[in-house]
Structure formats: structure tokens, C-alpha cells
C-alpha positions as CSV (number, residue, x, y, z in Angstrom):
1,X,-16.0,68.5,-22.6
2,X,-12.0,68.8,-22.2
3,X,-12.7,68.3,-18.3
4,X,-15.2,65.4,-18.9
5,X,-12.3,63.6,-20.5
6,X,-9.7,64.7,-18.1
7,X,-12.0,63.4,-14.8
8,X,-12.5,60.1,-16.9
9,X,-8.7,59.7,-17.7
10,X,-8.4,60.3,-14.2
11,X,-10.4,57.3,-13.1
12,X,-9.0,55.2,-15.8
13,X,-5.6,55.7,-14.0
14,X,-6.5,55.3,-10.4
15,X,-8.4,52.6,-11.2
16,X,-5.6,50.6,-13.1
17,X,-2.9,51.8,-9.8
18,X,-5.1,50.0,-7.7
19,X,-6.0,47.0,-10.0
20,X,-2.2,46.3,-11.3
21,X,-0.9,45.5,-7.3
22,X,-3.6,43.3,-6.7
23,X,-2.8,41.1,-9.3
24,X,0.6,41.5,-8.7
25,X,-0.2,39.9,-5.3
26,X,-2.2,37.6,-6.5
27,X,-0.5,34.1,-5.5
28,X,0.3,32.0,-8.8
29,X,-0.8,28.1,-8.4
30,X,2.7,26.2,-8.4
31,X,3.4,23.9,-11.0
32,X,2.4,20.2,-11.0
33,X,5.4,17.7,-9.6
34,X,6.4,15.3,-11.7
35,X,7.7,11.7,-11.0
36,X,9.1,8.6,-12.5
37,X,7.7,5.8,-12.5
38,X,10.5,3.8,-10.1
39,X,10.1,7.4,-7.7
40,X,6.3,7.1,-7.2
41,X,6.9,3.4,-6.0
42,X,9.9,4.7,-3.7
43,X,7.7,7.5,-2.2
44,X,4.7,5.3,-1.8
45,X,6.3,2.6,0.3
46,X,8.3,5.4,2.6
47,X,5.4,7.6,2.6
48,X,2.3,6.0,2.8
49,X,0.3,5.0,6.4
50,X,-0.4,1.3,5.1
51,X,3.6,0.7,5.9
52,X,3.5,2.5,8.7
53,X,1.3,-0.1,9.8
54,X,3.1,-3.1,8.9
55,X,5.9,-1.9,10.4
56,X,4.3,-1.5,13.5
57,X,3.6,-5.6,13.7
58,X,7.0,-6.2,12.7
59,X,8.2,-3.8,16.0
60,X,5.4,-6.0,17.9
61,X,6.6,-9.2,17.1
62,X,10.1,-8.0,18.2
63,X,8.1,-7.0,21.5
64,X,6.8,-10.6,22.2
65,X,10.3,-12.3,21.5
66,X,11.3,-10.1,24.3
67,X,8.6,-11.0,26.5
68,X,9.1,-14.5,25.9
69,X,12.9,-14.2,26.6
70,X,12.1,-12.6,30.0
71,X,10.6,-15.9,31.1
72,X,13.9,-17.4,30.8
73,X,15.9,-14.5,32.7
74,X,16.3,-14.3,36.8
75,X,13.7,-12.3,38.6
76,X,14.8,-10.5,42.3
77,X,12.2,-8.9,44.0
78,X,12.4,-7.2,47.4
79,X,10.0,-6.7,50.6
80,X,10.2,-4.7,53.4
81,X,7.4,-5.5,56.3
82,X,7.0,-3.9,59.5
83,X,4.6,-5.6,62.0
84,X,3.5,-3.5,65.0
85,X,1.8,-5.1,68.4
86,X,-0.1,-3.6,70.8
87,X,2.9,-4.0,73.3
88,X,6.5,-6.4,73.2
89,X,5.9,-10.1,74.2
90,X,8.7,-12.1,76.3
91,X,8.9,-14.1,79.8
92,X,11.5,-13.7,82.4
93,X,13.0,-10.3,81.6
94,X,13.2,-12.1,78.1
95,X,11.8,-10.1,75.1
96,X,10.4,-13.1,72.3
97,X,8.3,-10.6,70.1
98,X,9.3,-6.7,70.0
99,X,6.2,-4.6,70.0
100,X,7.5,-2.8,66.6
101,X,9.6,-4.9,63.9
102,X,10.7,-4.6,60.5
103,X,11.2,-7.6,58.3
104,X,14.2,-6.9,55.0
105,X,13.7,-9.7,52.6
106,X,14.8,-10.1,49.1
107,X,14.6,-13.3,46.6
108,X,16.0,-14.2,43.5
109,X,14.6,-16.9,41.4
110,X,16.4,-18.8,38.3
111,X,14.8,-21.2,35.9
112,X,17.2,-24.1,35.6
113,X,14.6,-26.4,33.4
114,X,12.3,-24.8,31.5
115,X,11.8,-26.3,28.0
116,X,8.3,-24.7,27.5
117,X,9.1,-21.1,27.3
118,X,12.2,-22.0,25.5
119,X,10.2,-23.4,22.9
120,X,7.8,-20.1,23.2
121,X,11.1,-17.7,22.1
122,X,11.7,-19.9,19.3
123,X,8.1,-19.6,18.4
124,X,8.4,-15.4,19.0
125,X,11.2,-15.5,16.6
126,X,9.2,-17.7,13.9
127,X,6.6,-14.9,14.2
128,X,9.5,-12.3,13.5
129,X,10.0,-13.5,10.3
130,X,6.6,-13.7,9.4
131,X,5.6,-10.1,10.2
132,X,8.6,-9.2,8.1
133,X,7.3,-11.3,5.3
134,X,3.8,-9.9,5.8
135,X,5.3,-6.6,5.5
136,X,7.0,-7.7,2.4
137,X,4.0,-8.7,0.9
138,X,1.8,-5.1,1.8
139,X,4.7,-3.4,0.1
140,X,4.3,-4.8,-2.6
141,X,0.7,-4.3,-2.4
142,X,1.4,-0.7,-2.3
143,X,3.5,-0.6,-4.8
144,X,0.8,-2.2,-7.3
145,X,-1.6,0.2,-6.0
146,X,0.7,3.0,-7.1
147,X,1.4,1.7,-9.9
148,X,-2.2,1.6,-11.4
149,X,-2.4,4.8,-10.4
150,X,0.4,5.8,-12.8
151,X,-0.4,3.9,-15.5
152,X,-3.7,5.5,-14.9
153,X,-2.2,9.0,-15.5
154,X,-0.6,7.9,-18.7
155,X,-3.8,5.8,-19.9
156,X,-5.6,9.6,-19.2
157,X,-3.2,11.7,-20.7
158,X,-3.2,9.7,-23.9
159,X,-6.9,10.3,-24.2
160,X,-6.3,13.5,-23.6
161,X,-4.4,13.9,-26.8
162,X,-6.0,12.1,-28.7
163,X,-9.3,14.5,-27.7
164,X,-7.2,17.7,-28.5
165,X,-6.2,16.2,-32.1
166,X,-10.2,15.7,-32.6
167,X,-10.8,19.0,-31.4
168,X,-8.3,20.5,-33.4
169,X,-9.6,18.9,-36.6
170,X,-13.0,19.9,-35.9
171,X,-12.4,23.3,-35.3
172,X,-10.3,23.5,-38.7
173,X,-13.2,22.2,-40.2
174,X,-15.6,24.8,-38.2
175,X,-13.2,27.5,-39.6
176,X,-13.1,26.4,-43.1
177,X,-17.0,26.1,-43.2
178,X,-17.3,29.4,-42.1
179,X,-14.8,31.0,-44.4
180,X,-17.2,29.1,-47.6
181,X,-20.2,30.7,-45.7
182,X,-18.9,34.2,-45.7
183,X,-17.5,33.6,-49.5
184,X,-21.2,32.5,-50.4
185,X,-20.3,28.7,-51.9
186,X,-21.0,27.1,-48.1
187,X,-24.4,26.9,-46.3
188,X,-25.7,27.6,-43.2
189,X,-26.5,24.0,-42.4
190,X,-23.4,23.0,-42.8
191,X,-22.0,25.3,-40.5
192,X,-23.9,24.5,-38.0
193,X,-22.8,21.1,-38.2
194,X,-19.4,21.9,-38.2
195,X,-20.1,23.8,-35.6
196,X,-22.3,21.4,-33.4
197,X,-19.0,19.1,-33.9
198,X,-16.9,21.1,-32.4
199,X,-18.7,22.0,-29.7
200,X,-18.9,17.9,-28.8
201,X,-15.2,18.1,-29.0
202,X,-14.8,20.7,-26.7
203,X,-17.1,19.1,-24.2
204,X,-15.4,15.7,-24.3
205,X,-11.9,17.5,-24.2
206,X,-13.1,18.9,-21.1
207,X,-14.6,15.3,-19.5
208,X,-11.3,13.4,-20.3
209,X,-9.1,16.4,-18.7
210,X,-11.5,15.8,-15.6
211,X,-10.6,12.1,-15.7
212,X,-7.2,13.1,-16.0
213,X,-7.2,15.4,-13.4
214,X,-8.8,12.9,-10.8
215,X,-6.2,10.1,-12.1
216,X,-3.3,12.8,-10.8
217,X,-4.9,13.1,-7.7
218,X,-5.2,9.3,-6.9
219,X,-1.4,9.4,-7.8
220,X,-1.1,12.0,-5.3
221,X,-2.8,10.4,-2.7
222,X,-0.6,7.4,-2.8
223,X,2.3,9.3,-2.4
224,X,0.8,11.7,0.8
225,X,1.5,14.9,-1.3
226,X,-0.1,17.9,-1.2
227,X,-1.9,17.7,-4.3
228,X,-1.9,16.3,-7.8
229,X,1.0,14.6,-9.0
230,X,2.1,14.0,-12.8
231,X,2.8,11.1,-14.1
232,X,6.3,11.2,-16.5
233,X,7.9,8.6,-18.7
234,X,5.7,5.3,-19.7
235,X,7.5,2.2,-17.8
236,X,8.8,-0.6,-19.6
237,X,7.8,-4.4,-18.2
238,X,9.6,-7.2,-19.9
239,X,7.5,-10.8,-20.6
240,X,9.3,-13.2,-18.9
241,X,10.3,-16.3,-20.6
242,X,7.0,-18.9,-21.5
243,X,9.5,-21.5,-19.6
244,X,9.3,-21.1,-15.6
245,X,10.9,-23.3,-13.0
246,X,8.4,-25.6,-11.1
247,X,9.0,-23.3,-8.0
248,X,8.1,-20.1,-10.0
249,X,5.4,-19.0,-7.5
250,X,7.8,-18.9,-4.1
251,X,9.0,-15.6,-5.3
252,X,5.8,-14.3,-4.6
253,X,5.6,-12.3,-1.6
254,X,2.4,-14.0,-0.3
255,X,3.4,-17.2,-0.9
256,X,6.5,-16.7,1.5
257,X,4.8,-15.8,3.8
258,X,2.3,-18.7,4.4
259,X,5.0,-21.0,3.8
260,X,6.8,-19.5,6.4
261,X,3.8,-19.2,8.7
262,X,2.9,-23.1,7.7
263,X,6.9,-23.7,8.9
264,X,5.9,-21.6,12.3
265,X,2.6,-23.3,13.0
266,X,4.6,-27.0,12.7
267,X,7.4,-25.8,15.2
268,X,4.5,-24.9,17.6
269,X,3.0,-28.2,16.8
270,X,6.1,-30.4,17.7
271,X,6.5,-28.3,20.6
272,X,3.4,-29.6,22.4
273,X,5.5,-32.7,23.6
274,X,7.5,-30.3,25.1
275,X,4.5,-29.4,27.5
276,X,5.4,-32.5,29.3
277,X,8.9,-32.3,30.2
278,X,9.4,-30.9,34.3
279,X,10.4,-27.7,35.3
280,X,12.8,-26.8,37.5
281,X,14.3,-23.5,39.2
282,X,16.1,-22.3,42.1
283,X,15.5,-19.0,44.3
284,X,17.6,-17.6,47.4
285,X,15.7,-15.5,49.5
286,X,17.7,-13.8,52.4
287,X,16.0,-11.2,55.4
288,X,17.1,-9.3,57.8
289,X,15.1,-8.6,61.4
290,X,15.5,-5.1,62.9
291,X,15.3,-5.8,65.7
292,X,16.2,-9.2,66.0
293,X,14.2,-11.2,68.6
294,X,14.3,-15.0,70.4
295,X,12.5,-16.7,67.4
296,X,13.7,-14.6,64.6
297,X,17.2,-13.7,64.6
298,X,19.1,-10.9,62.8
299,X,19.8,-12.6,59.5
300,X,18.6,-15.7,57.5
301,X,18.4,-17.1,54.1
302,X,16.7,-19.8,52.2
303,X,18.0,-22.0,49.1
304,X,15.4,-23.3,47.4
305,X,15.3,-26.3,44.3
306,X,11.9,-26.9,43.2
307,X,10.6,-29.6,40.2
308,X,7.4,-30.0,38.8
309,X,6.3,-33.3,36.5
310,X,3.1,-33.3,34.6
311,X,1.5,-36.4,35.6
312,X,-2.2,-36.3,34.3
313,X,-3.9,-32.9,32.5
314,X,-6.5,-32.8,29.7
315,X,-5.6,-29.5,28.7
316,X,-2.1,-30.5,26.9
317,X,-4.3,-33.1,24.6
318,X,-6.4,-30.2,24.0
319,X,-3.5,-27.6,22.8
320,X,-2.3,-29.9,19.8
321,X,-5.8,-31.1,18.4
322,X,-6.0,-27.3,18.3
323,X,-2.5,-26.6,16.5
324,X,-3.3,-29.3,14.3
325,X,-6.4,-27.6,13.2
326,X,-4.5,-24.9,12.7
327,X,-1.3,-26.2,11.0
328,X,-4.4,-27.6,8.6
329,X,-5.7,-24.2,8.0
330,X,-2.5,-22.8,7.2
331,X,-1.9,-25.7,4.5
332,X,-5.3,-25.1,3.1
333,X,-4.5,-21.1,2.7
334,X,-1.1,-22.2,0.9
335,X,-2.9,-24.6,-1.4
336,X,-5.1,-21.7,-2.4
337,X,-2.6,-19.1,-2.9
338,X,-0.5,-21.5,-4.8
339,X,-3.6,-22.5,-7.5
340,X,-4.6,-18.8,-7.6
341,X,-1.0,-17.4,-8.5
342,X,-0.9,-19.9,-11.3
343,X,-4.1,-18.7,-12.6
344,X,-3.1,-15.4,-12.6
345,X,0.1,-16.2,-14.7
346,X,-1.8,-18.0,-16.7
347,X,-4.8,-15.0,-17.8
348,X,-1.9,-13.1,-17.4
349,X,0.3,-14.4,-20.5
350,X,-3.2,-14.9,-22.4
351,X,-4.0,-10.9,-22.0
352,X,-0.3,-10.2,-22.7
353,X,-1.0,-11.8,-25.9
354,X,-4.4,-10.5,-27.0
355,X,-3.8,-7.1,-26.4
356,X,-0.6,-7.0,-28.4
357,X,-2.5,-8.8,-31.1
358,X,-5.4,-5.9,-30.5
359,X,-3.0,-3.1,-29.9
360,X,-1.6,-4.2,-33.3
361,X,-5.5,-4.1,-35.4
362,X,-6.3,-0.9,-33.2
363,X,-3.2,1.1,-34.7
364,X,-4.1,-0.5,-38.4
365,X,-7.7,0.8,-37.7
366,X,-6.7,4.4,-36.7
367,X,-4.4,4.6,-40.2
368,X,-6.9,3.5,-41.9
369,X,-9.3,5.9,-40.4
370,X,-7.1,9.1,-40.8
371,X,-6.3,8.3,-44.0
372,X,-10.4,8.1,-44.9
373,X,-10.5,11.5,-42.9
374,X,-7.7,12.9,-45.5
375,X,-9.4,11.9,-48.3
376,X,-13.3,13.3,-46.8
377,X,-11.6,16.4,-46.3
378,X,-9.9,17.3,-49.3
379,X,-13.0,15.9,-51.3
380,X,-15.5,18.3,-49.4
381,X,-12.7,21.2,-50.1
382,X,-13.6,20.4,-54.0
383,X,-16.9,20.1,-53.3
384,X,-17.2,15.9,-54.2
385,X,-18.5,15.2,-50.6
386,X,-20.6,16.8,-48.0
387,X,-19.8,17.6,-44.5
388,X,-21.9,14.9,-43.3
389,X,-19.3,12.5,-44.4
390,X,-16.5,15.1,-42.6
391,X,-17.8,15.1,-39.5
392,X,-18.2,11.2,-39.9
393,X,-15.0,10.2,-41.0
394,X,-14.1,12.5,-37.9
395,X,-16.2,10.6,-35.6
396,X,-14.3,7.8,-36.9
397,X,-11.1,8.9,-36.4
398,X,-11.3,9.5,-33.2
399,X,-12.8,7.2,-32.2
400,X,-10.5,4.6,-34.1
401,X,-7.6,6.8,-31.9
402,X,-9.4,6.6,-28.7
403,X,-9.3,2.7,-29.2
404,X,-5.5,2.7,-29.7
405,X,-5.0,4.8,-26.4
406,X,-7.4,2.3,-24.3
407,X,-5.4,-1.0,-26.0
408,X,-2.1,0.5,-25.6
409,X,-3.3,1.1,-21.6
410,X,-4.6,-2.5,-21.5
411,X,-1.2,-4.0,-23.1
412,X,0.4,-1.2,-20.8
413,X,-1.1,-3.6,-18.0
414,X,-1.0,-7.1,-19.2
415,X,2.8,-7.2,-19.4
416,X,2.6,-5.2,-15.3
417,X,0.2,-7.6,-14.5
418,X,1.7,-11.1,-15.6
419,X,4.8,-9.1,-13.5
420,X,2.8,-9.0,-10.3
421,X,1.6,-12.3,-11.2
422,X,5.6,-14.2,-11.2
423,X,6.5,-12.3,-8.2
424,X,9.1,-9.8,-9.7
425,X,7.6,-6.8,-8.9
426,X,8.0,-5.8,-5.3
């Protein structure tokens, strides 16, 4: 028997040396990063592809200025030519045409007149500043989107404690039902009721840390980290005076833009007469013969002035009915935006107002409703009540909390929202 228990002490021991290093190995899962609320904006914009792209059309419209500048900038070329014959050609001893020749030329060309592609870089640097603004405006846009996603994580987590609190109640109750069972002054039925509440708790505990979990991630995804990311102090968002200038909606990002792009596409416009004015340049072209011959001697050069005058073309008519359309188009699109922003400051102050007027009822509510749940519960400890009424003055509370969570979130993102709306988040 003695060497039964030594064999099995044995294993016990061997078993726990192999066990103990393997969990000791075992890699632990690194905490969750945390960020504030003015970081996850800054890492957004550095960090995510959407800017990348922006960027990129800034870096081409920076391309096309410099295309159109080269228009205006001298061009040499250079040839070299070698004509071979089947023999040399002359008269009299005389050679007029060598049978092998190489021809050196070179030419260099200047525009003197050329109001057209001057008018183009002009238009390339209009264009500039319109990229830039675009990419203003898609900052922002990612910096909304990461925002939601914040608020998101701090909309979930408050849900998440409100669920624990219920949980935490319930399972008081569970305990205290028990405790009356075993002492014979409870019943079995309303244990399992107890019970049966608890166990709803627990399940909905686990849904809302799901919801917080995938609201982490989002968060995460915006910033192009490795995993979830933690949301950390709510933000504060001022209401902006119920007085605005009359110009309030030119801070907007997208409304700077098109007026800027409306200010590009009239420049283009007024440019058409420019279509009409001549054109002028100048080239020198010199060559050199090796070897020289009778009718082509050693060295020569040309000077050449040339001018051009549009006299009659349909196509010029054509180009400004089209910027015109165009010009019209961009006015329509700024006529929209503007009448869109101003709706959106206008829902926006009206939510700002409602859900500080709800937020207000829904914390009234949920003191009301823990104050009922007080009561229930000491009255069923005494045995005044059953635990029907418990578990529904529970319901209740939690309920009653879970409504201050979601109007705190929505007042949360009325006052971010009226924000996004005036143009002074960016």
C-alpha cells in the first residue's frame, strides 16, 4: 500500500515539473492601449490609407503645375544622321555628294507668346489649392469617423456597467433567496426565479461586453493598430453660441472647397478668350556636315520667328459652352452644400436640446427606479413583498439605467454633431 502511494506521489510530481514550465511559457495577452480622445484623431489622420490617398492628389496636382510650366520653358533637341550612297557623286574631279556623310544638328526652341499655356499654369495652381482643400475636407471626414468610433467605446462601456450593477443585484438577490431556502422561510419557486434572473443578467453582461469588444476594434481599425484599442476620458464639446455670423458655413471644410473649385472653374472660363490671342516662338537650329560637300558646307544655322493667329475654328466656341456648363455645375453643388450645412445646424441644435431635456427625465427615471428597488428589496427581506415584484423593480432599474447610458451617448453626440455641423471640428 506504502509503494502504491509512493508510485502515485511520484506521478503527482513529475506531472506538476512538466505542467508548471509550460505555463510558465505560456505567452500572456498584452494589455489593451489606451488613447485620448484628441490622440485617436491625431493617429487616425497620420495613420490611416484614406490620407494617404488624398495626399497622393495633392502630390498630382503639384505634378500637372509642373507639366504645364514645361510648356513655357525652352526645349533643345539634337540629331545625328548619317546618309550612305551606293558610291560619291561629283563632275569634273569635283565631289558634290560623298558616298558616306554624317549630318550634326541641334535646335532650340523658345516660346516668346504664349498666353494659352500661361493661362493653363495658373489653372494647375487653382487645382493645387483645391486638392489641398479636398484633402482638408477627407481629414476631417476621418476624423468624424474616428470619432464615433470613440464615442462608440464609451457609449458601450457605460452599458457595460450598468449590466454589471444589474448583475450584481441579481445575484445578491439569488444569494439571499438561497440562504431563506436552506433556513426553511424561502421557497423553491422563488429561487428559481431569482435564479432565472440572474442567469438573464449574466447573458446580457456577456452580449454588451461583445458589443463593447467589437466597438474597440472599430476604434482600432481607424487607427491601423494591431488590435483593439480603449477608449479613455469622455470628450467635452462646447454649444456654440445660438447667434452665428451670416458666413458661418465657410468654415466648413466642404464648403471651401467648392468655393474654391467654383473660383477655379471661372478662371478657366475667362481664359477661353485667351484661346485667341497668337503665338509666337523662336528656335536656332545649327548642323554640322562631316564631310562637308559642294551643296552642304561644313557648318550652318537657322534663326527662326514663327506666329500663329486664329482666324476661324469652331472648336474654341465649343470649349466655353462647355466651361460654362461646368462653372453651372459647380454653383449648383455649392448651393446644395450650403442649404444642407444649414439643415444640419439646424437638427443639430434641436437634438442638442432634446436630448439634454431627455438626458435630464432619464436620470430622474433611474432615481426613481432605484429608489422603488430599495424599497422592494427591503420589503421582501421582511417578508411584505414577493420576489415577483424584486425581480421587477430590477427589470426596471436597469432598464431605467440602460436609458440614461443610451441618452447620455445621444447628448454625447448632439453637442459633436452640431460641431461637425459649424465647421469647428477638423
Amino acid at each position: 500500500m506504502n509503494r502504491i502511494r509512493s508510485t502515485w506521489a511520484a506521478a503527482v510530481v513529475l506531472l506538476l515539473m512538466q505542467v508548471v514550465p509550460a505555463a510558465a511559457q505560456t505567452p500572456q495577452t498584452p494589455p489593451m492601449r489606451t488613447v485620448e480622445f484628441q490622440q485617436a484623431i491625431e493617429e487616425a489622420i497620420a495613420r490611416n490609407p484614406t490620407m494617404a490617398r488624398a495626399e497622393a492628389t495633392i502630390a498630382q496636382a503639384h505634378a500637372l503645375l509642373q507639366q504645364s510650366r514645361a510648356a513655357l520653358m525652352p526645349t533643345v533637341t539634337g540629331t545625328i544622321t548619317n546618309v550612305t550612297y551606293d558610291s560619291e557623286r561629283g563632275f569634273e574631279d569635283t565631289v558634290t555628294q560623298p558616298q558616306s556623310q554624317f549630318v550634326f544638328g541641334a535646335s532650340a526652341t523658345m516660346p516668346l507668346l504664349a498666353f494659352e499655356s500661361r493661362a493653363r499654369v495658373n489653372q494647375s495652381r487653382d487645382q493645387i489649392e483645391v486638392a489641398q482643400l479636398a484633402g482638408a475636407e477627407v481629414r476631417q471626414q476621418v476624423a468624424v469617423a474616428t470619432a464615433y468610433a470613440y464615442l462608440g467605446v464609451i457609449a458601450a462601456k457605460r452599458q457595460l456597467e450598468v449590466d454589471e450593477r444589474a448583475l450584481e443585484t441579481a445575484r445578491a438577490h439569488l444569494e439571499f433567496a438561497e440562504r431563506r431556502l436552506e433556513g426553511g422561510a424561502g421557497s423553491r419557486l422563488n429561487q428559481l426565479r431569482a435564479a432565472q434572473a440572474a442567469a438573464t443578467a449574466e447573458s446580457r453582461l456577456e452580449t454588451t461586453a461583445l458589443a463593447l469588444r467589437q466597438a474597440q476594434e472599430a476604434l482600432g481599425l481607424l487607427l491601423v493598430a494591431d488590435g483593439p484599442v480603449d477608449a479613455g476620458a469622455e470628450p467635452l464639446f462646447d454649444v456654440p453660441e445660438d447667434a452665428l455670423p451670416s458666413d458661418w458655413v465657410l468654415d466648413r471644410p466642404d464648403l471651401q472647397r467648392q468655393v474654391r473649385a467654383i473660383a477655379a472653374a471661372e478662371r478657366v472660363l475667362r481664359d477661353t478668350r485667351k484661346s485667341w490671342l497668337p503665338a509666337a516662338s523662336v528656335s536656332f537650329t545649327p548642323q554640322a556636315v562631316a564631310p562637308a560637300s559642294l551643296f552642304a558646307p561644313s557648318r550652318t544655322w537657322q534663326l527662326t520667328f514663327s506666329v500663329s493667329q486664329p482666324i476661324f475654328t469652331r472648336r474654341i466656341a465649343a470649349e466655353r459652352a462647355l466651361r460654362e456648363v461646368t462653372l453651372t455645375q459647380e454653383r449648383i453643388v455649392r448651393d446644395e452644400l450650403e442649404q444642407q450645412a444649414r439643415a444640419e445646424e439646424r437638427m443639430a441644435r434641436q437634438a442638442v436640446e432634446r436630448t439634454a431635456r431627455a438626458l435630464e427625465r432619464a436620470r430622474e427615471a433611474a432615481a426613481s427606479a432605484e429608489e422603488v428597488l430599495k424599497i422592494t428589496m427591503a420589503a421582501f427581506e421582511l417578508g411584505a413583498t414577493t420576489n415577483l415584484e424584486v425581480i421587477d423593480a430590477q427589470r426596471s432599474a436597469r432598464d431605467a439605467a440602460s436609458a440614461v447610458a443610451i441618452a447620455e451617448d445621444a447628448a454625447r453626440r448632439a453637442r459633436f454633431e452640431l460641431a461637425v455641423a459649424l465647421g469647428r471640428f477638423r
